[in-house]
GUSE-162378 format. One line per field, with one value per atom (N, C-alpha, C): x, y, z; residue number from 1; residue in one letter. Coordinates in pm, 1 decimal. Example, Ala and Ser with C-alpha at 12.3 -4.5 7.8 and 13.67 -1.06 7.14 Angstrom:
2
px = 1319.0_1230.0_1320.0_1285.0_1367.0_1290.0
py = -569.0_-450.0_-330.0_-225.0_-106.0_3.0
pz = 780.0_780.0_780.0_708.0_714.0_787.0
nr = 1_1_1_2_2_2
rest = a_a_a_s_s_s
//
This chain:
81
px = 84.5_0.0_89.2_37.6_138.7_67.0_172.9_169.7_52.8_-39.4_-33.5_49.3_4.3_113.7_160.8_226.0_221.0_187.5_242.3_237.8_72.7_2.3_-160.6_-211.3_-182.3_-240.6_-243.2_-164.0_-98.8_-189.2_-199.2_-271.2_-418.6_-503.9_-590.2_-604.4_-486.3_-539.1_-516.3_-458.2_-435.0_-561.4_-646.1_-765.6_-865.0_-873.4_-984.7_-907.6_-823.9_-823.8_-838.4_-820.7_-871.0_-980.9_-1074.1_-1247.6_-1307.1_-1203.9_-1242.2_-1256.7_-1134.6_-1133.2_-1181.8_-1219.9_-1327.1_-1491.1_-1497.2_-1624.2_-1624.5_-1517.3_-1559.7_-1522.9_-1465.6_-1474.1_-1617.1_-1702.7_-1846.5_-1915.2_-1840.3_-1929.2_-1974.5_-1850.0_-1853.1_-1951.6_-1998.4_-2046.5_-2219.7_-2261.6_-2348.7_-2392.1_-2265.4_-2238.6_-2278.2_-2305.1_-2349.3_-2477.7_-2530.9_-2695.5_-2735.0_-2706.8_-2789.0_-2791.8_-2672.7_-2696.8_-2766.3_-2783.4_-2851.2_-2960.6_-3088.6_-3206.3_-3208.7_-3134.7_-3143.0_-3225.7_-3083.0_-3060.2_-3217.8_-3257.2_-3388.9_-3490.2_-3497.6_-3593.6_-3572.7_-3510.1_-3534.3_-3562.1_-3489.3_-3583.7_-3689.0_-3769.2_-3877.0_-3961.4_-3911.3_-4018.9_-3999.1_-3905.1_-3860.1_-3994.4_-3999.1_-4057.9_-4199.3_-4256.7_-4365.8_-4381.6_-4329.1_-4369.9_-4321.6_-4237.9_-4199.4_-4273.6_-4348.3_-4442.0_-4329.8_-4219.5_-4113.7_-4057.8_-4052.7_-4045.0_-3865.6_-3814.8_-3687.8_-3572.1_-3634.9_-3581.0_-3564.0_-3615.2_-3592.6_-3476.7_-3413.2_-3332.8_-3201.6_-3246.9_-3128.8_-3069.5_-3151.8_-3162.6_-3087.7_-3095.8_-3060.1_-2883.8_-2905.9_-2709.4_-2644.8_-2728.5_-2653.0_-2585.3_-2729.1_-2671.9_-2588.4_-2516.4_-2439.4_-2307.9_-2275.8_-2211.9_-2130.8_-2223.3_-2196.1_-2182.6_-2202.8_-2193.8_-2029.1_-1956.1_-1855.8_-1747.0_-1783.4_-1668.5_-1687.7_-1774.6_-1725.2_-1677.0_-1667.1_-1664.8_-1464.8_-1432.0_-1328.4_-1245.5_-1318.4_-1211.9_-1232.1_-1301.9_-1278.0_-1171.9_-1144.9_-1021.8_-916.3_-908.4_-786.2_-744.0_-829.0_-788.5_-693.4_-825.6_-731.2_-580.2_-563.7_-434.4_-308.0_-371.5_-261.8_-217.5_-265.2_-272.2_-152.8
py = -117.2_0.0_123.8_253.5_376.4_428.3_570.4_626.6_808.0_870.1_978.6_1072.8_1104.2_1195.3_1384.6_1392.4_1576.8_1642.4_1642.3_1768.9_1794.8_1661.2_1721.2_1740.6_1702.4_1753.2_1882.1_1934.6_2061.7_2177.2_2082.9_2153.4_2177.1_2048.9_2020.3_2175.5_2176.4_2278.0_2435.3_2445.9_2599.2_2614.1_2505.7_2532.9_2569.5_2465.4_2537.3_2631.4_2661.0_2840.9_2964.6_2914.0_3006.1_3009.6_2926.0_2928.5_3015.7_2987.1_3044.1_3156.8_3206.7_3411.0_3444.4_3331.1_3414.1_3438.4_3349.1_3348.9_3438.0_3482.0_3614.0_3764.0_3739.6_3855.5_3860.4_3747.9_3780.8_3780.8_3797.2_3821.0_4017.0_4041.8_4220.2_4234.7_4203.1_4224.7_4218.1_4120.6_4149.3_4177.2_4220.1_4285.5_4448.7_4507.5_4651.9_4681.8_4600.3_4628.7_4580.5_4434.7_4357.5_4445.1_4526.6_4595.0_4696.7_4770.3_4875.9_4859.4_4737.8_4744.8_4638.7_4597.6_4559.1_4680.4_4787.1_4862.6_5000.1_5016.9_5092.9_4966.9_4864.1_4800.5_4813.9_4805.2_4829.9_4955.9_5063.8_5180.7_5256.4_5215.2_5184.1_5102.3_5018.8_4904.5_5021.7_5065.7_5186.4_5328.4_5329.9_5448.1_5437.8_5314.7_5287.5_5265.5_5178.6_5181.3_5345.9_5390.4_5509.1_5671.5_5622.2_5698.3_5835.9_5817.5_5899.2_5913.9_5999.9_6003.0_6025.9_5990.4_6022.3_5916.6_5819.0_5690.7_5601.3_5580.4_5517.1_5550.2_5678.0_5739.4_5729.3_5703.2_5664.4_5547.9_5470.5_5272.5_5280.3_5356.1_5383.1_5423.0_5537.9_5527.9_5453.5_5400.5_5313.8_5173.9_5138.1_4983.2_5050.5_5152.9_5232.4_5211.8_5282.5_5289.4_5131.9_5025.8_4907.3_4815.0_4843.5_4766.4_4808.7_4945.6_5030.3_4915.8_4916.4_4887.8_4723.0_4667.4_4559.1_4504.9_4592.9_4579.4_4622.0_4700.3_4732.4_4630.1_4579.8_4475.0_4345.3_4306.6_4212.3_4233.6_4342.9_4419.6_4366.6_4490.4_4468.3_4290.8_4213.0_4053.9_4014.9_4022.2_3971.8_4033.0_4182.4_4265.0_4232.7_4132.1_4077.2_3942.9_3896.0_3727.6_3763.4
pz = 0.0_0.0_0.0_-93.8_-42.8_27.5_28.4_106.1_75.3_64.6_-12.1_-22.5_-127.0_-164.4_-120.7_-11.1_72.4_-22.1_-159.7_-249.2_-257.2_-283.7_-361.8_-173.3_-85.7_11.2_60.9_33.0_9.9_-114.3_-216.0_-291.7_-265.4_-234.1_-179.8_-10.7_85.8_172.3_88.4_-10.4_-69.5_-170.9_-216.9_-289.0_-185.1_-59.0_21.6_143.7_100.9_205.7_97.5_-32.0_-135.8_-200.7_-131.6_-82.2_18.0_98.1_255.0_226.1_174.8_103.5_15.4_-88.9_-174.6_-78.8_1.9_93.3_144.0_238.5_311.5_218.5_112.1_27.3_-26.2_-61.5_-40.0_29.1_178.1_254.7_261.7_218.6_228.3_118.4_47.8_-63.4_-27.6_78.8_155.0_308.6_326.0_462.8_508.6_384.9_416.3_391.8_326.0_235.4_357.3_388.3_514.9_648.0_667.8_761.9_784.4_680.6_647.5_705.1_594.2_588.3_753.9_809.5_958.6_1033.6_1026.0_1112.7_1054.9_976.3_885.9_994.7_935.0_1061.0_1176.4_1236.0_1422.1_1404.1_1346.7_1342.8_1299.3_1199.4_1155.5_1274.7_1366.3_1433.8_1594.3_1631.9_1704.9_1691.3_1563.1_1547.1_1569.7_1538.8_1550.1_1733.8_1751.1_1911.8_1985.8_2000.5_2057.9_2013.1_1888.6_1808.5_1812.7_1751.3_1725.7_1561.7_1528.0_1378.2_1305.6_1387.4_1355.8_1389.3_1458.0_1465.4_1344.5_1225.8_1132.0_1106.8_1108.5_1018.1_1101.7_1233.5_1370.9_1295.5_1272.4_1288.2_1157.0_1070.4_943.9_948.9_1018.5_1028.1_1118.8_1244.1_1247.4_1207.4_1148.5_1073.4_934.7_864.1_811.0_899.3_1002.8_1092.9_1172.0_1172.0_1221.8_1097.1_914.7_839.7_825.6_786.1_751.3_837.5_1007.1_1073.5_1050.7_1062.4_1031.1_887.5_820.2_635.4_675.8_735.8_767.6_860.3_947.5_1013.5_959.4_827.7_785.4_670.9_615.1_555.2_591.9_734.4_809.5_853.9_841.3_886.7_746.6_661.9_521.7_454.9_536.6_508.5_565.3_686.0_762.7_709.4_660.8_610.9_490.3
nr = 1_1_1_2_2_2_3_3_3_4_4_4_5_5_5_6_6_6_7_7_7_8_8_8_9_9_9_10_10_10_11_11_11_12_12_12_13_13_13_14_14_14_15_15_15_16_16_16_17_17_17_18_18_18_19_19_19_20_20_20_21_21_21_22_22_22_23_23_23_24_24_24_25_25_25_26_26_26_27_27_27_28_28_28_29_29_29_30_30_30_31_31_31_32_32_32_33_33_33_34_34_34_35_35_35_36_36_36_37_37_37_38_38_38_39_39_39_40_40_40_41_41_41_42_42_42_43_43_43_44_44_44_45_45_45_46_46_46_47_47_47_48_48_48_49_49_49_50_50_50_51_51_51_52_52_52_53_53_53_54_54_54_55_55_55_56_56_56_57_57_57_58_58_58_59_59_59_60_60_60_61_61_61_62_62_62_63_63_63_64_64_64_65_65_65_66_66_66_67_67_67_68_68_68_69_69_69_70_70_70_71_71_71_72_72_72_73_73_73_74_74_74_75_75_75_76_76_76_77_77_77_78_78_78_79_79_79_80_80_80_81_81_81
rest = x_x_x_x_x_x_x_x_x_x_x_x_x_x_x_x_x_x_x_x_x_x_x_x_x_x_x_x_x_x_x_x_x_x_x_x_x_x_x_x_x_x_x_x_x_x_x_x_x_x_x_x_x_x_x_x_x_x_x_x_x_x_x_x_x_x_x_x_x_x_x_x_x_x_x_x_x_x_x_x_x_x_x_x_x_x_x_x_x_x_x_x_x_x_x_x_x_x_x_x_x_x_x_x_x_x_x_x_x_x_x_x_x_x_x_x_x_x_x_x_x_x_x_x_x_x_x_x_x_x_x_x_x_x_x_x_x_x_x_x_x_x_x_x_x_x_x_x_x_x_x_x_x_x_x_x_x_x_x_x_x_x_x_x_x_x_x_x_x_x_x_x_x_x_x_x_x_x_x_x_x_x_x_x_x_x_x_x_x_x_x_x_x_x_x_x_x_x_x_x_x_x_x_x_x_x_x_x_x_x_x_x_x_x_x_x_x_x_x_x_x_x_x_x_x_x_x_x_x_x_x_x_x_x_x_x_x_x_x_x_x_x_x
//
């Protein structure tokens, strides 16, 4: 019986870690829209209970605000690699 062979195992782990990064490079790709219309709902669902008219637009920059930084430290991970 042999033995397998290091080289294709090797190849085999550099095809799926160059999955892994195309994955989370699409993850940014729906990482800011999703946050958005998150963050527009809680404030929209905010506005309605608090009968406040300016909360949508809260909920709105912040899921803006919380899509940016995490769109950025998934950056900064892949800049280090």
């Amino acid at each position: 019986m042999g033995k397998a062979d290091p080289q294709a195992d090797k190849g085999k782990d550099g095809e799926l870690q160059g999955l892994v990064r195309v994955e989370s490079l699409i993850q940014l790709g729906l990482l800011l829209p999703a946050s958005l219309v998150i963050g527009w709902a809680i404030g929209l669902a905010l506005d309605h209970w608090l009968h406040q008219h300016w909360m949508n637009v809260a909920g709105l920059i912040f899921g803006a605000i919380s899509g940016f930084v995490q769109t950025i430290r998934i950056v900064l991970s892949h800049s280090k690699e």
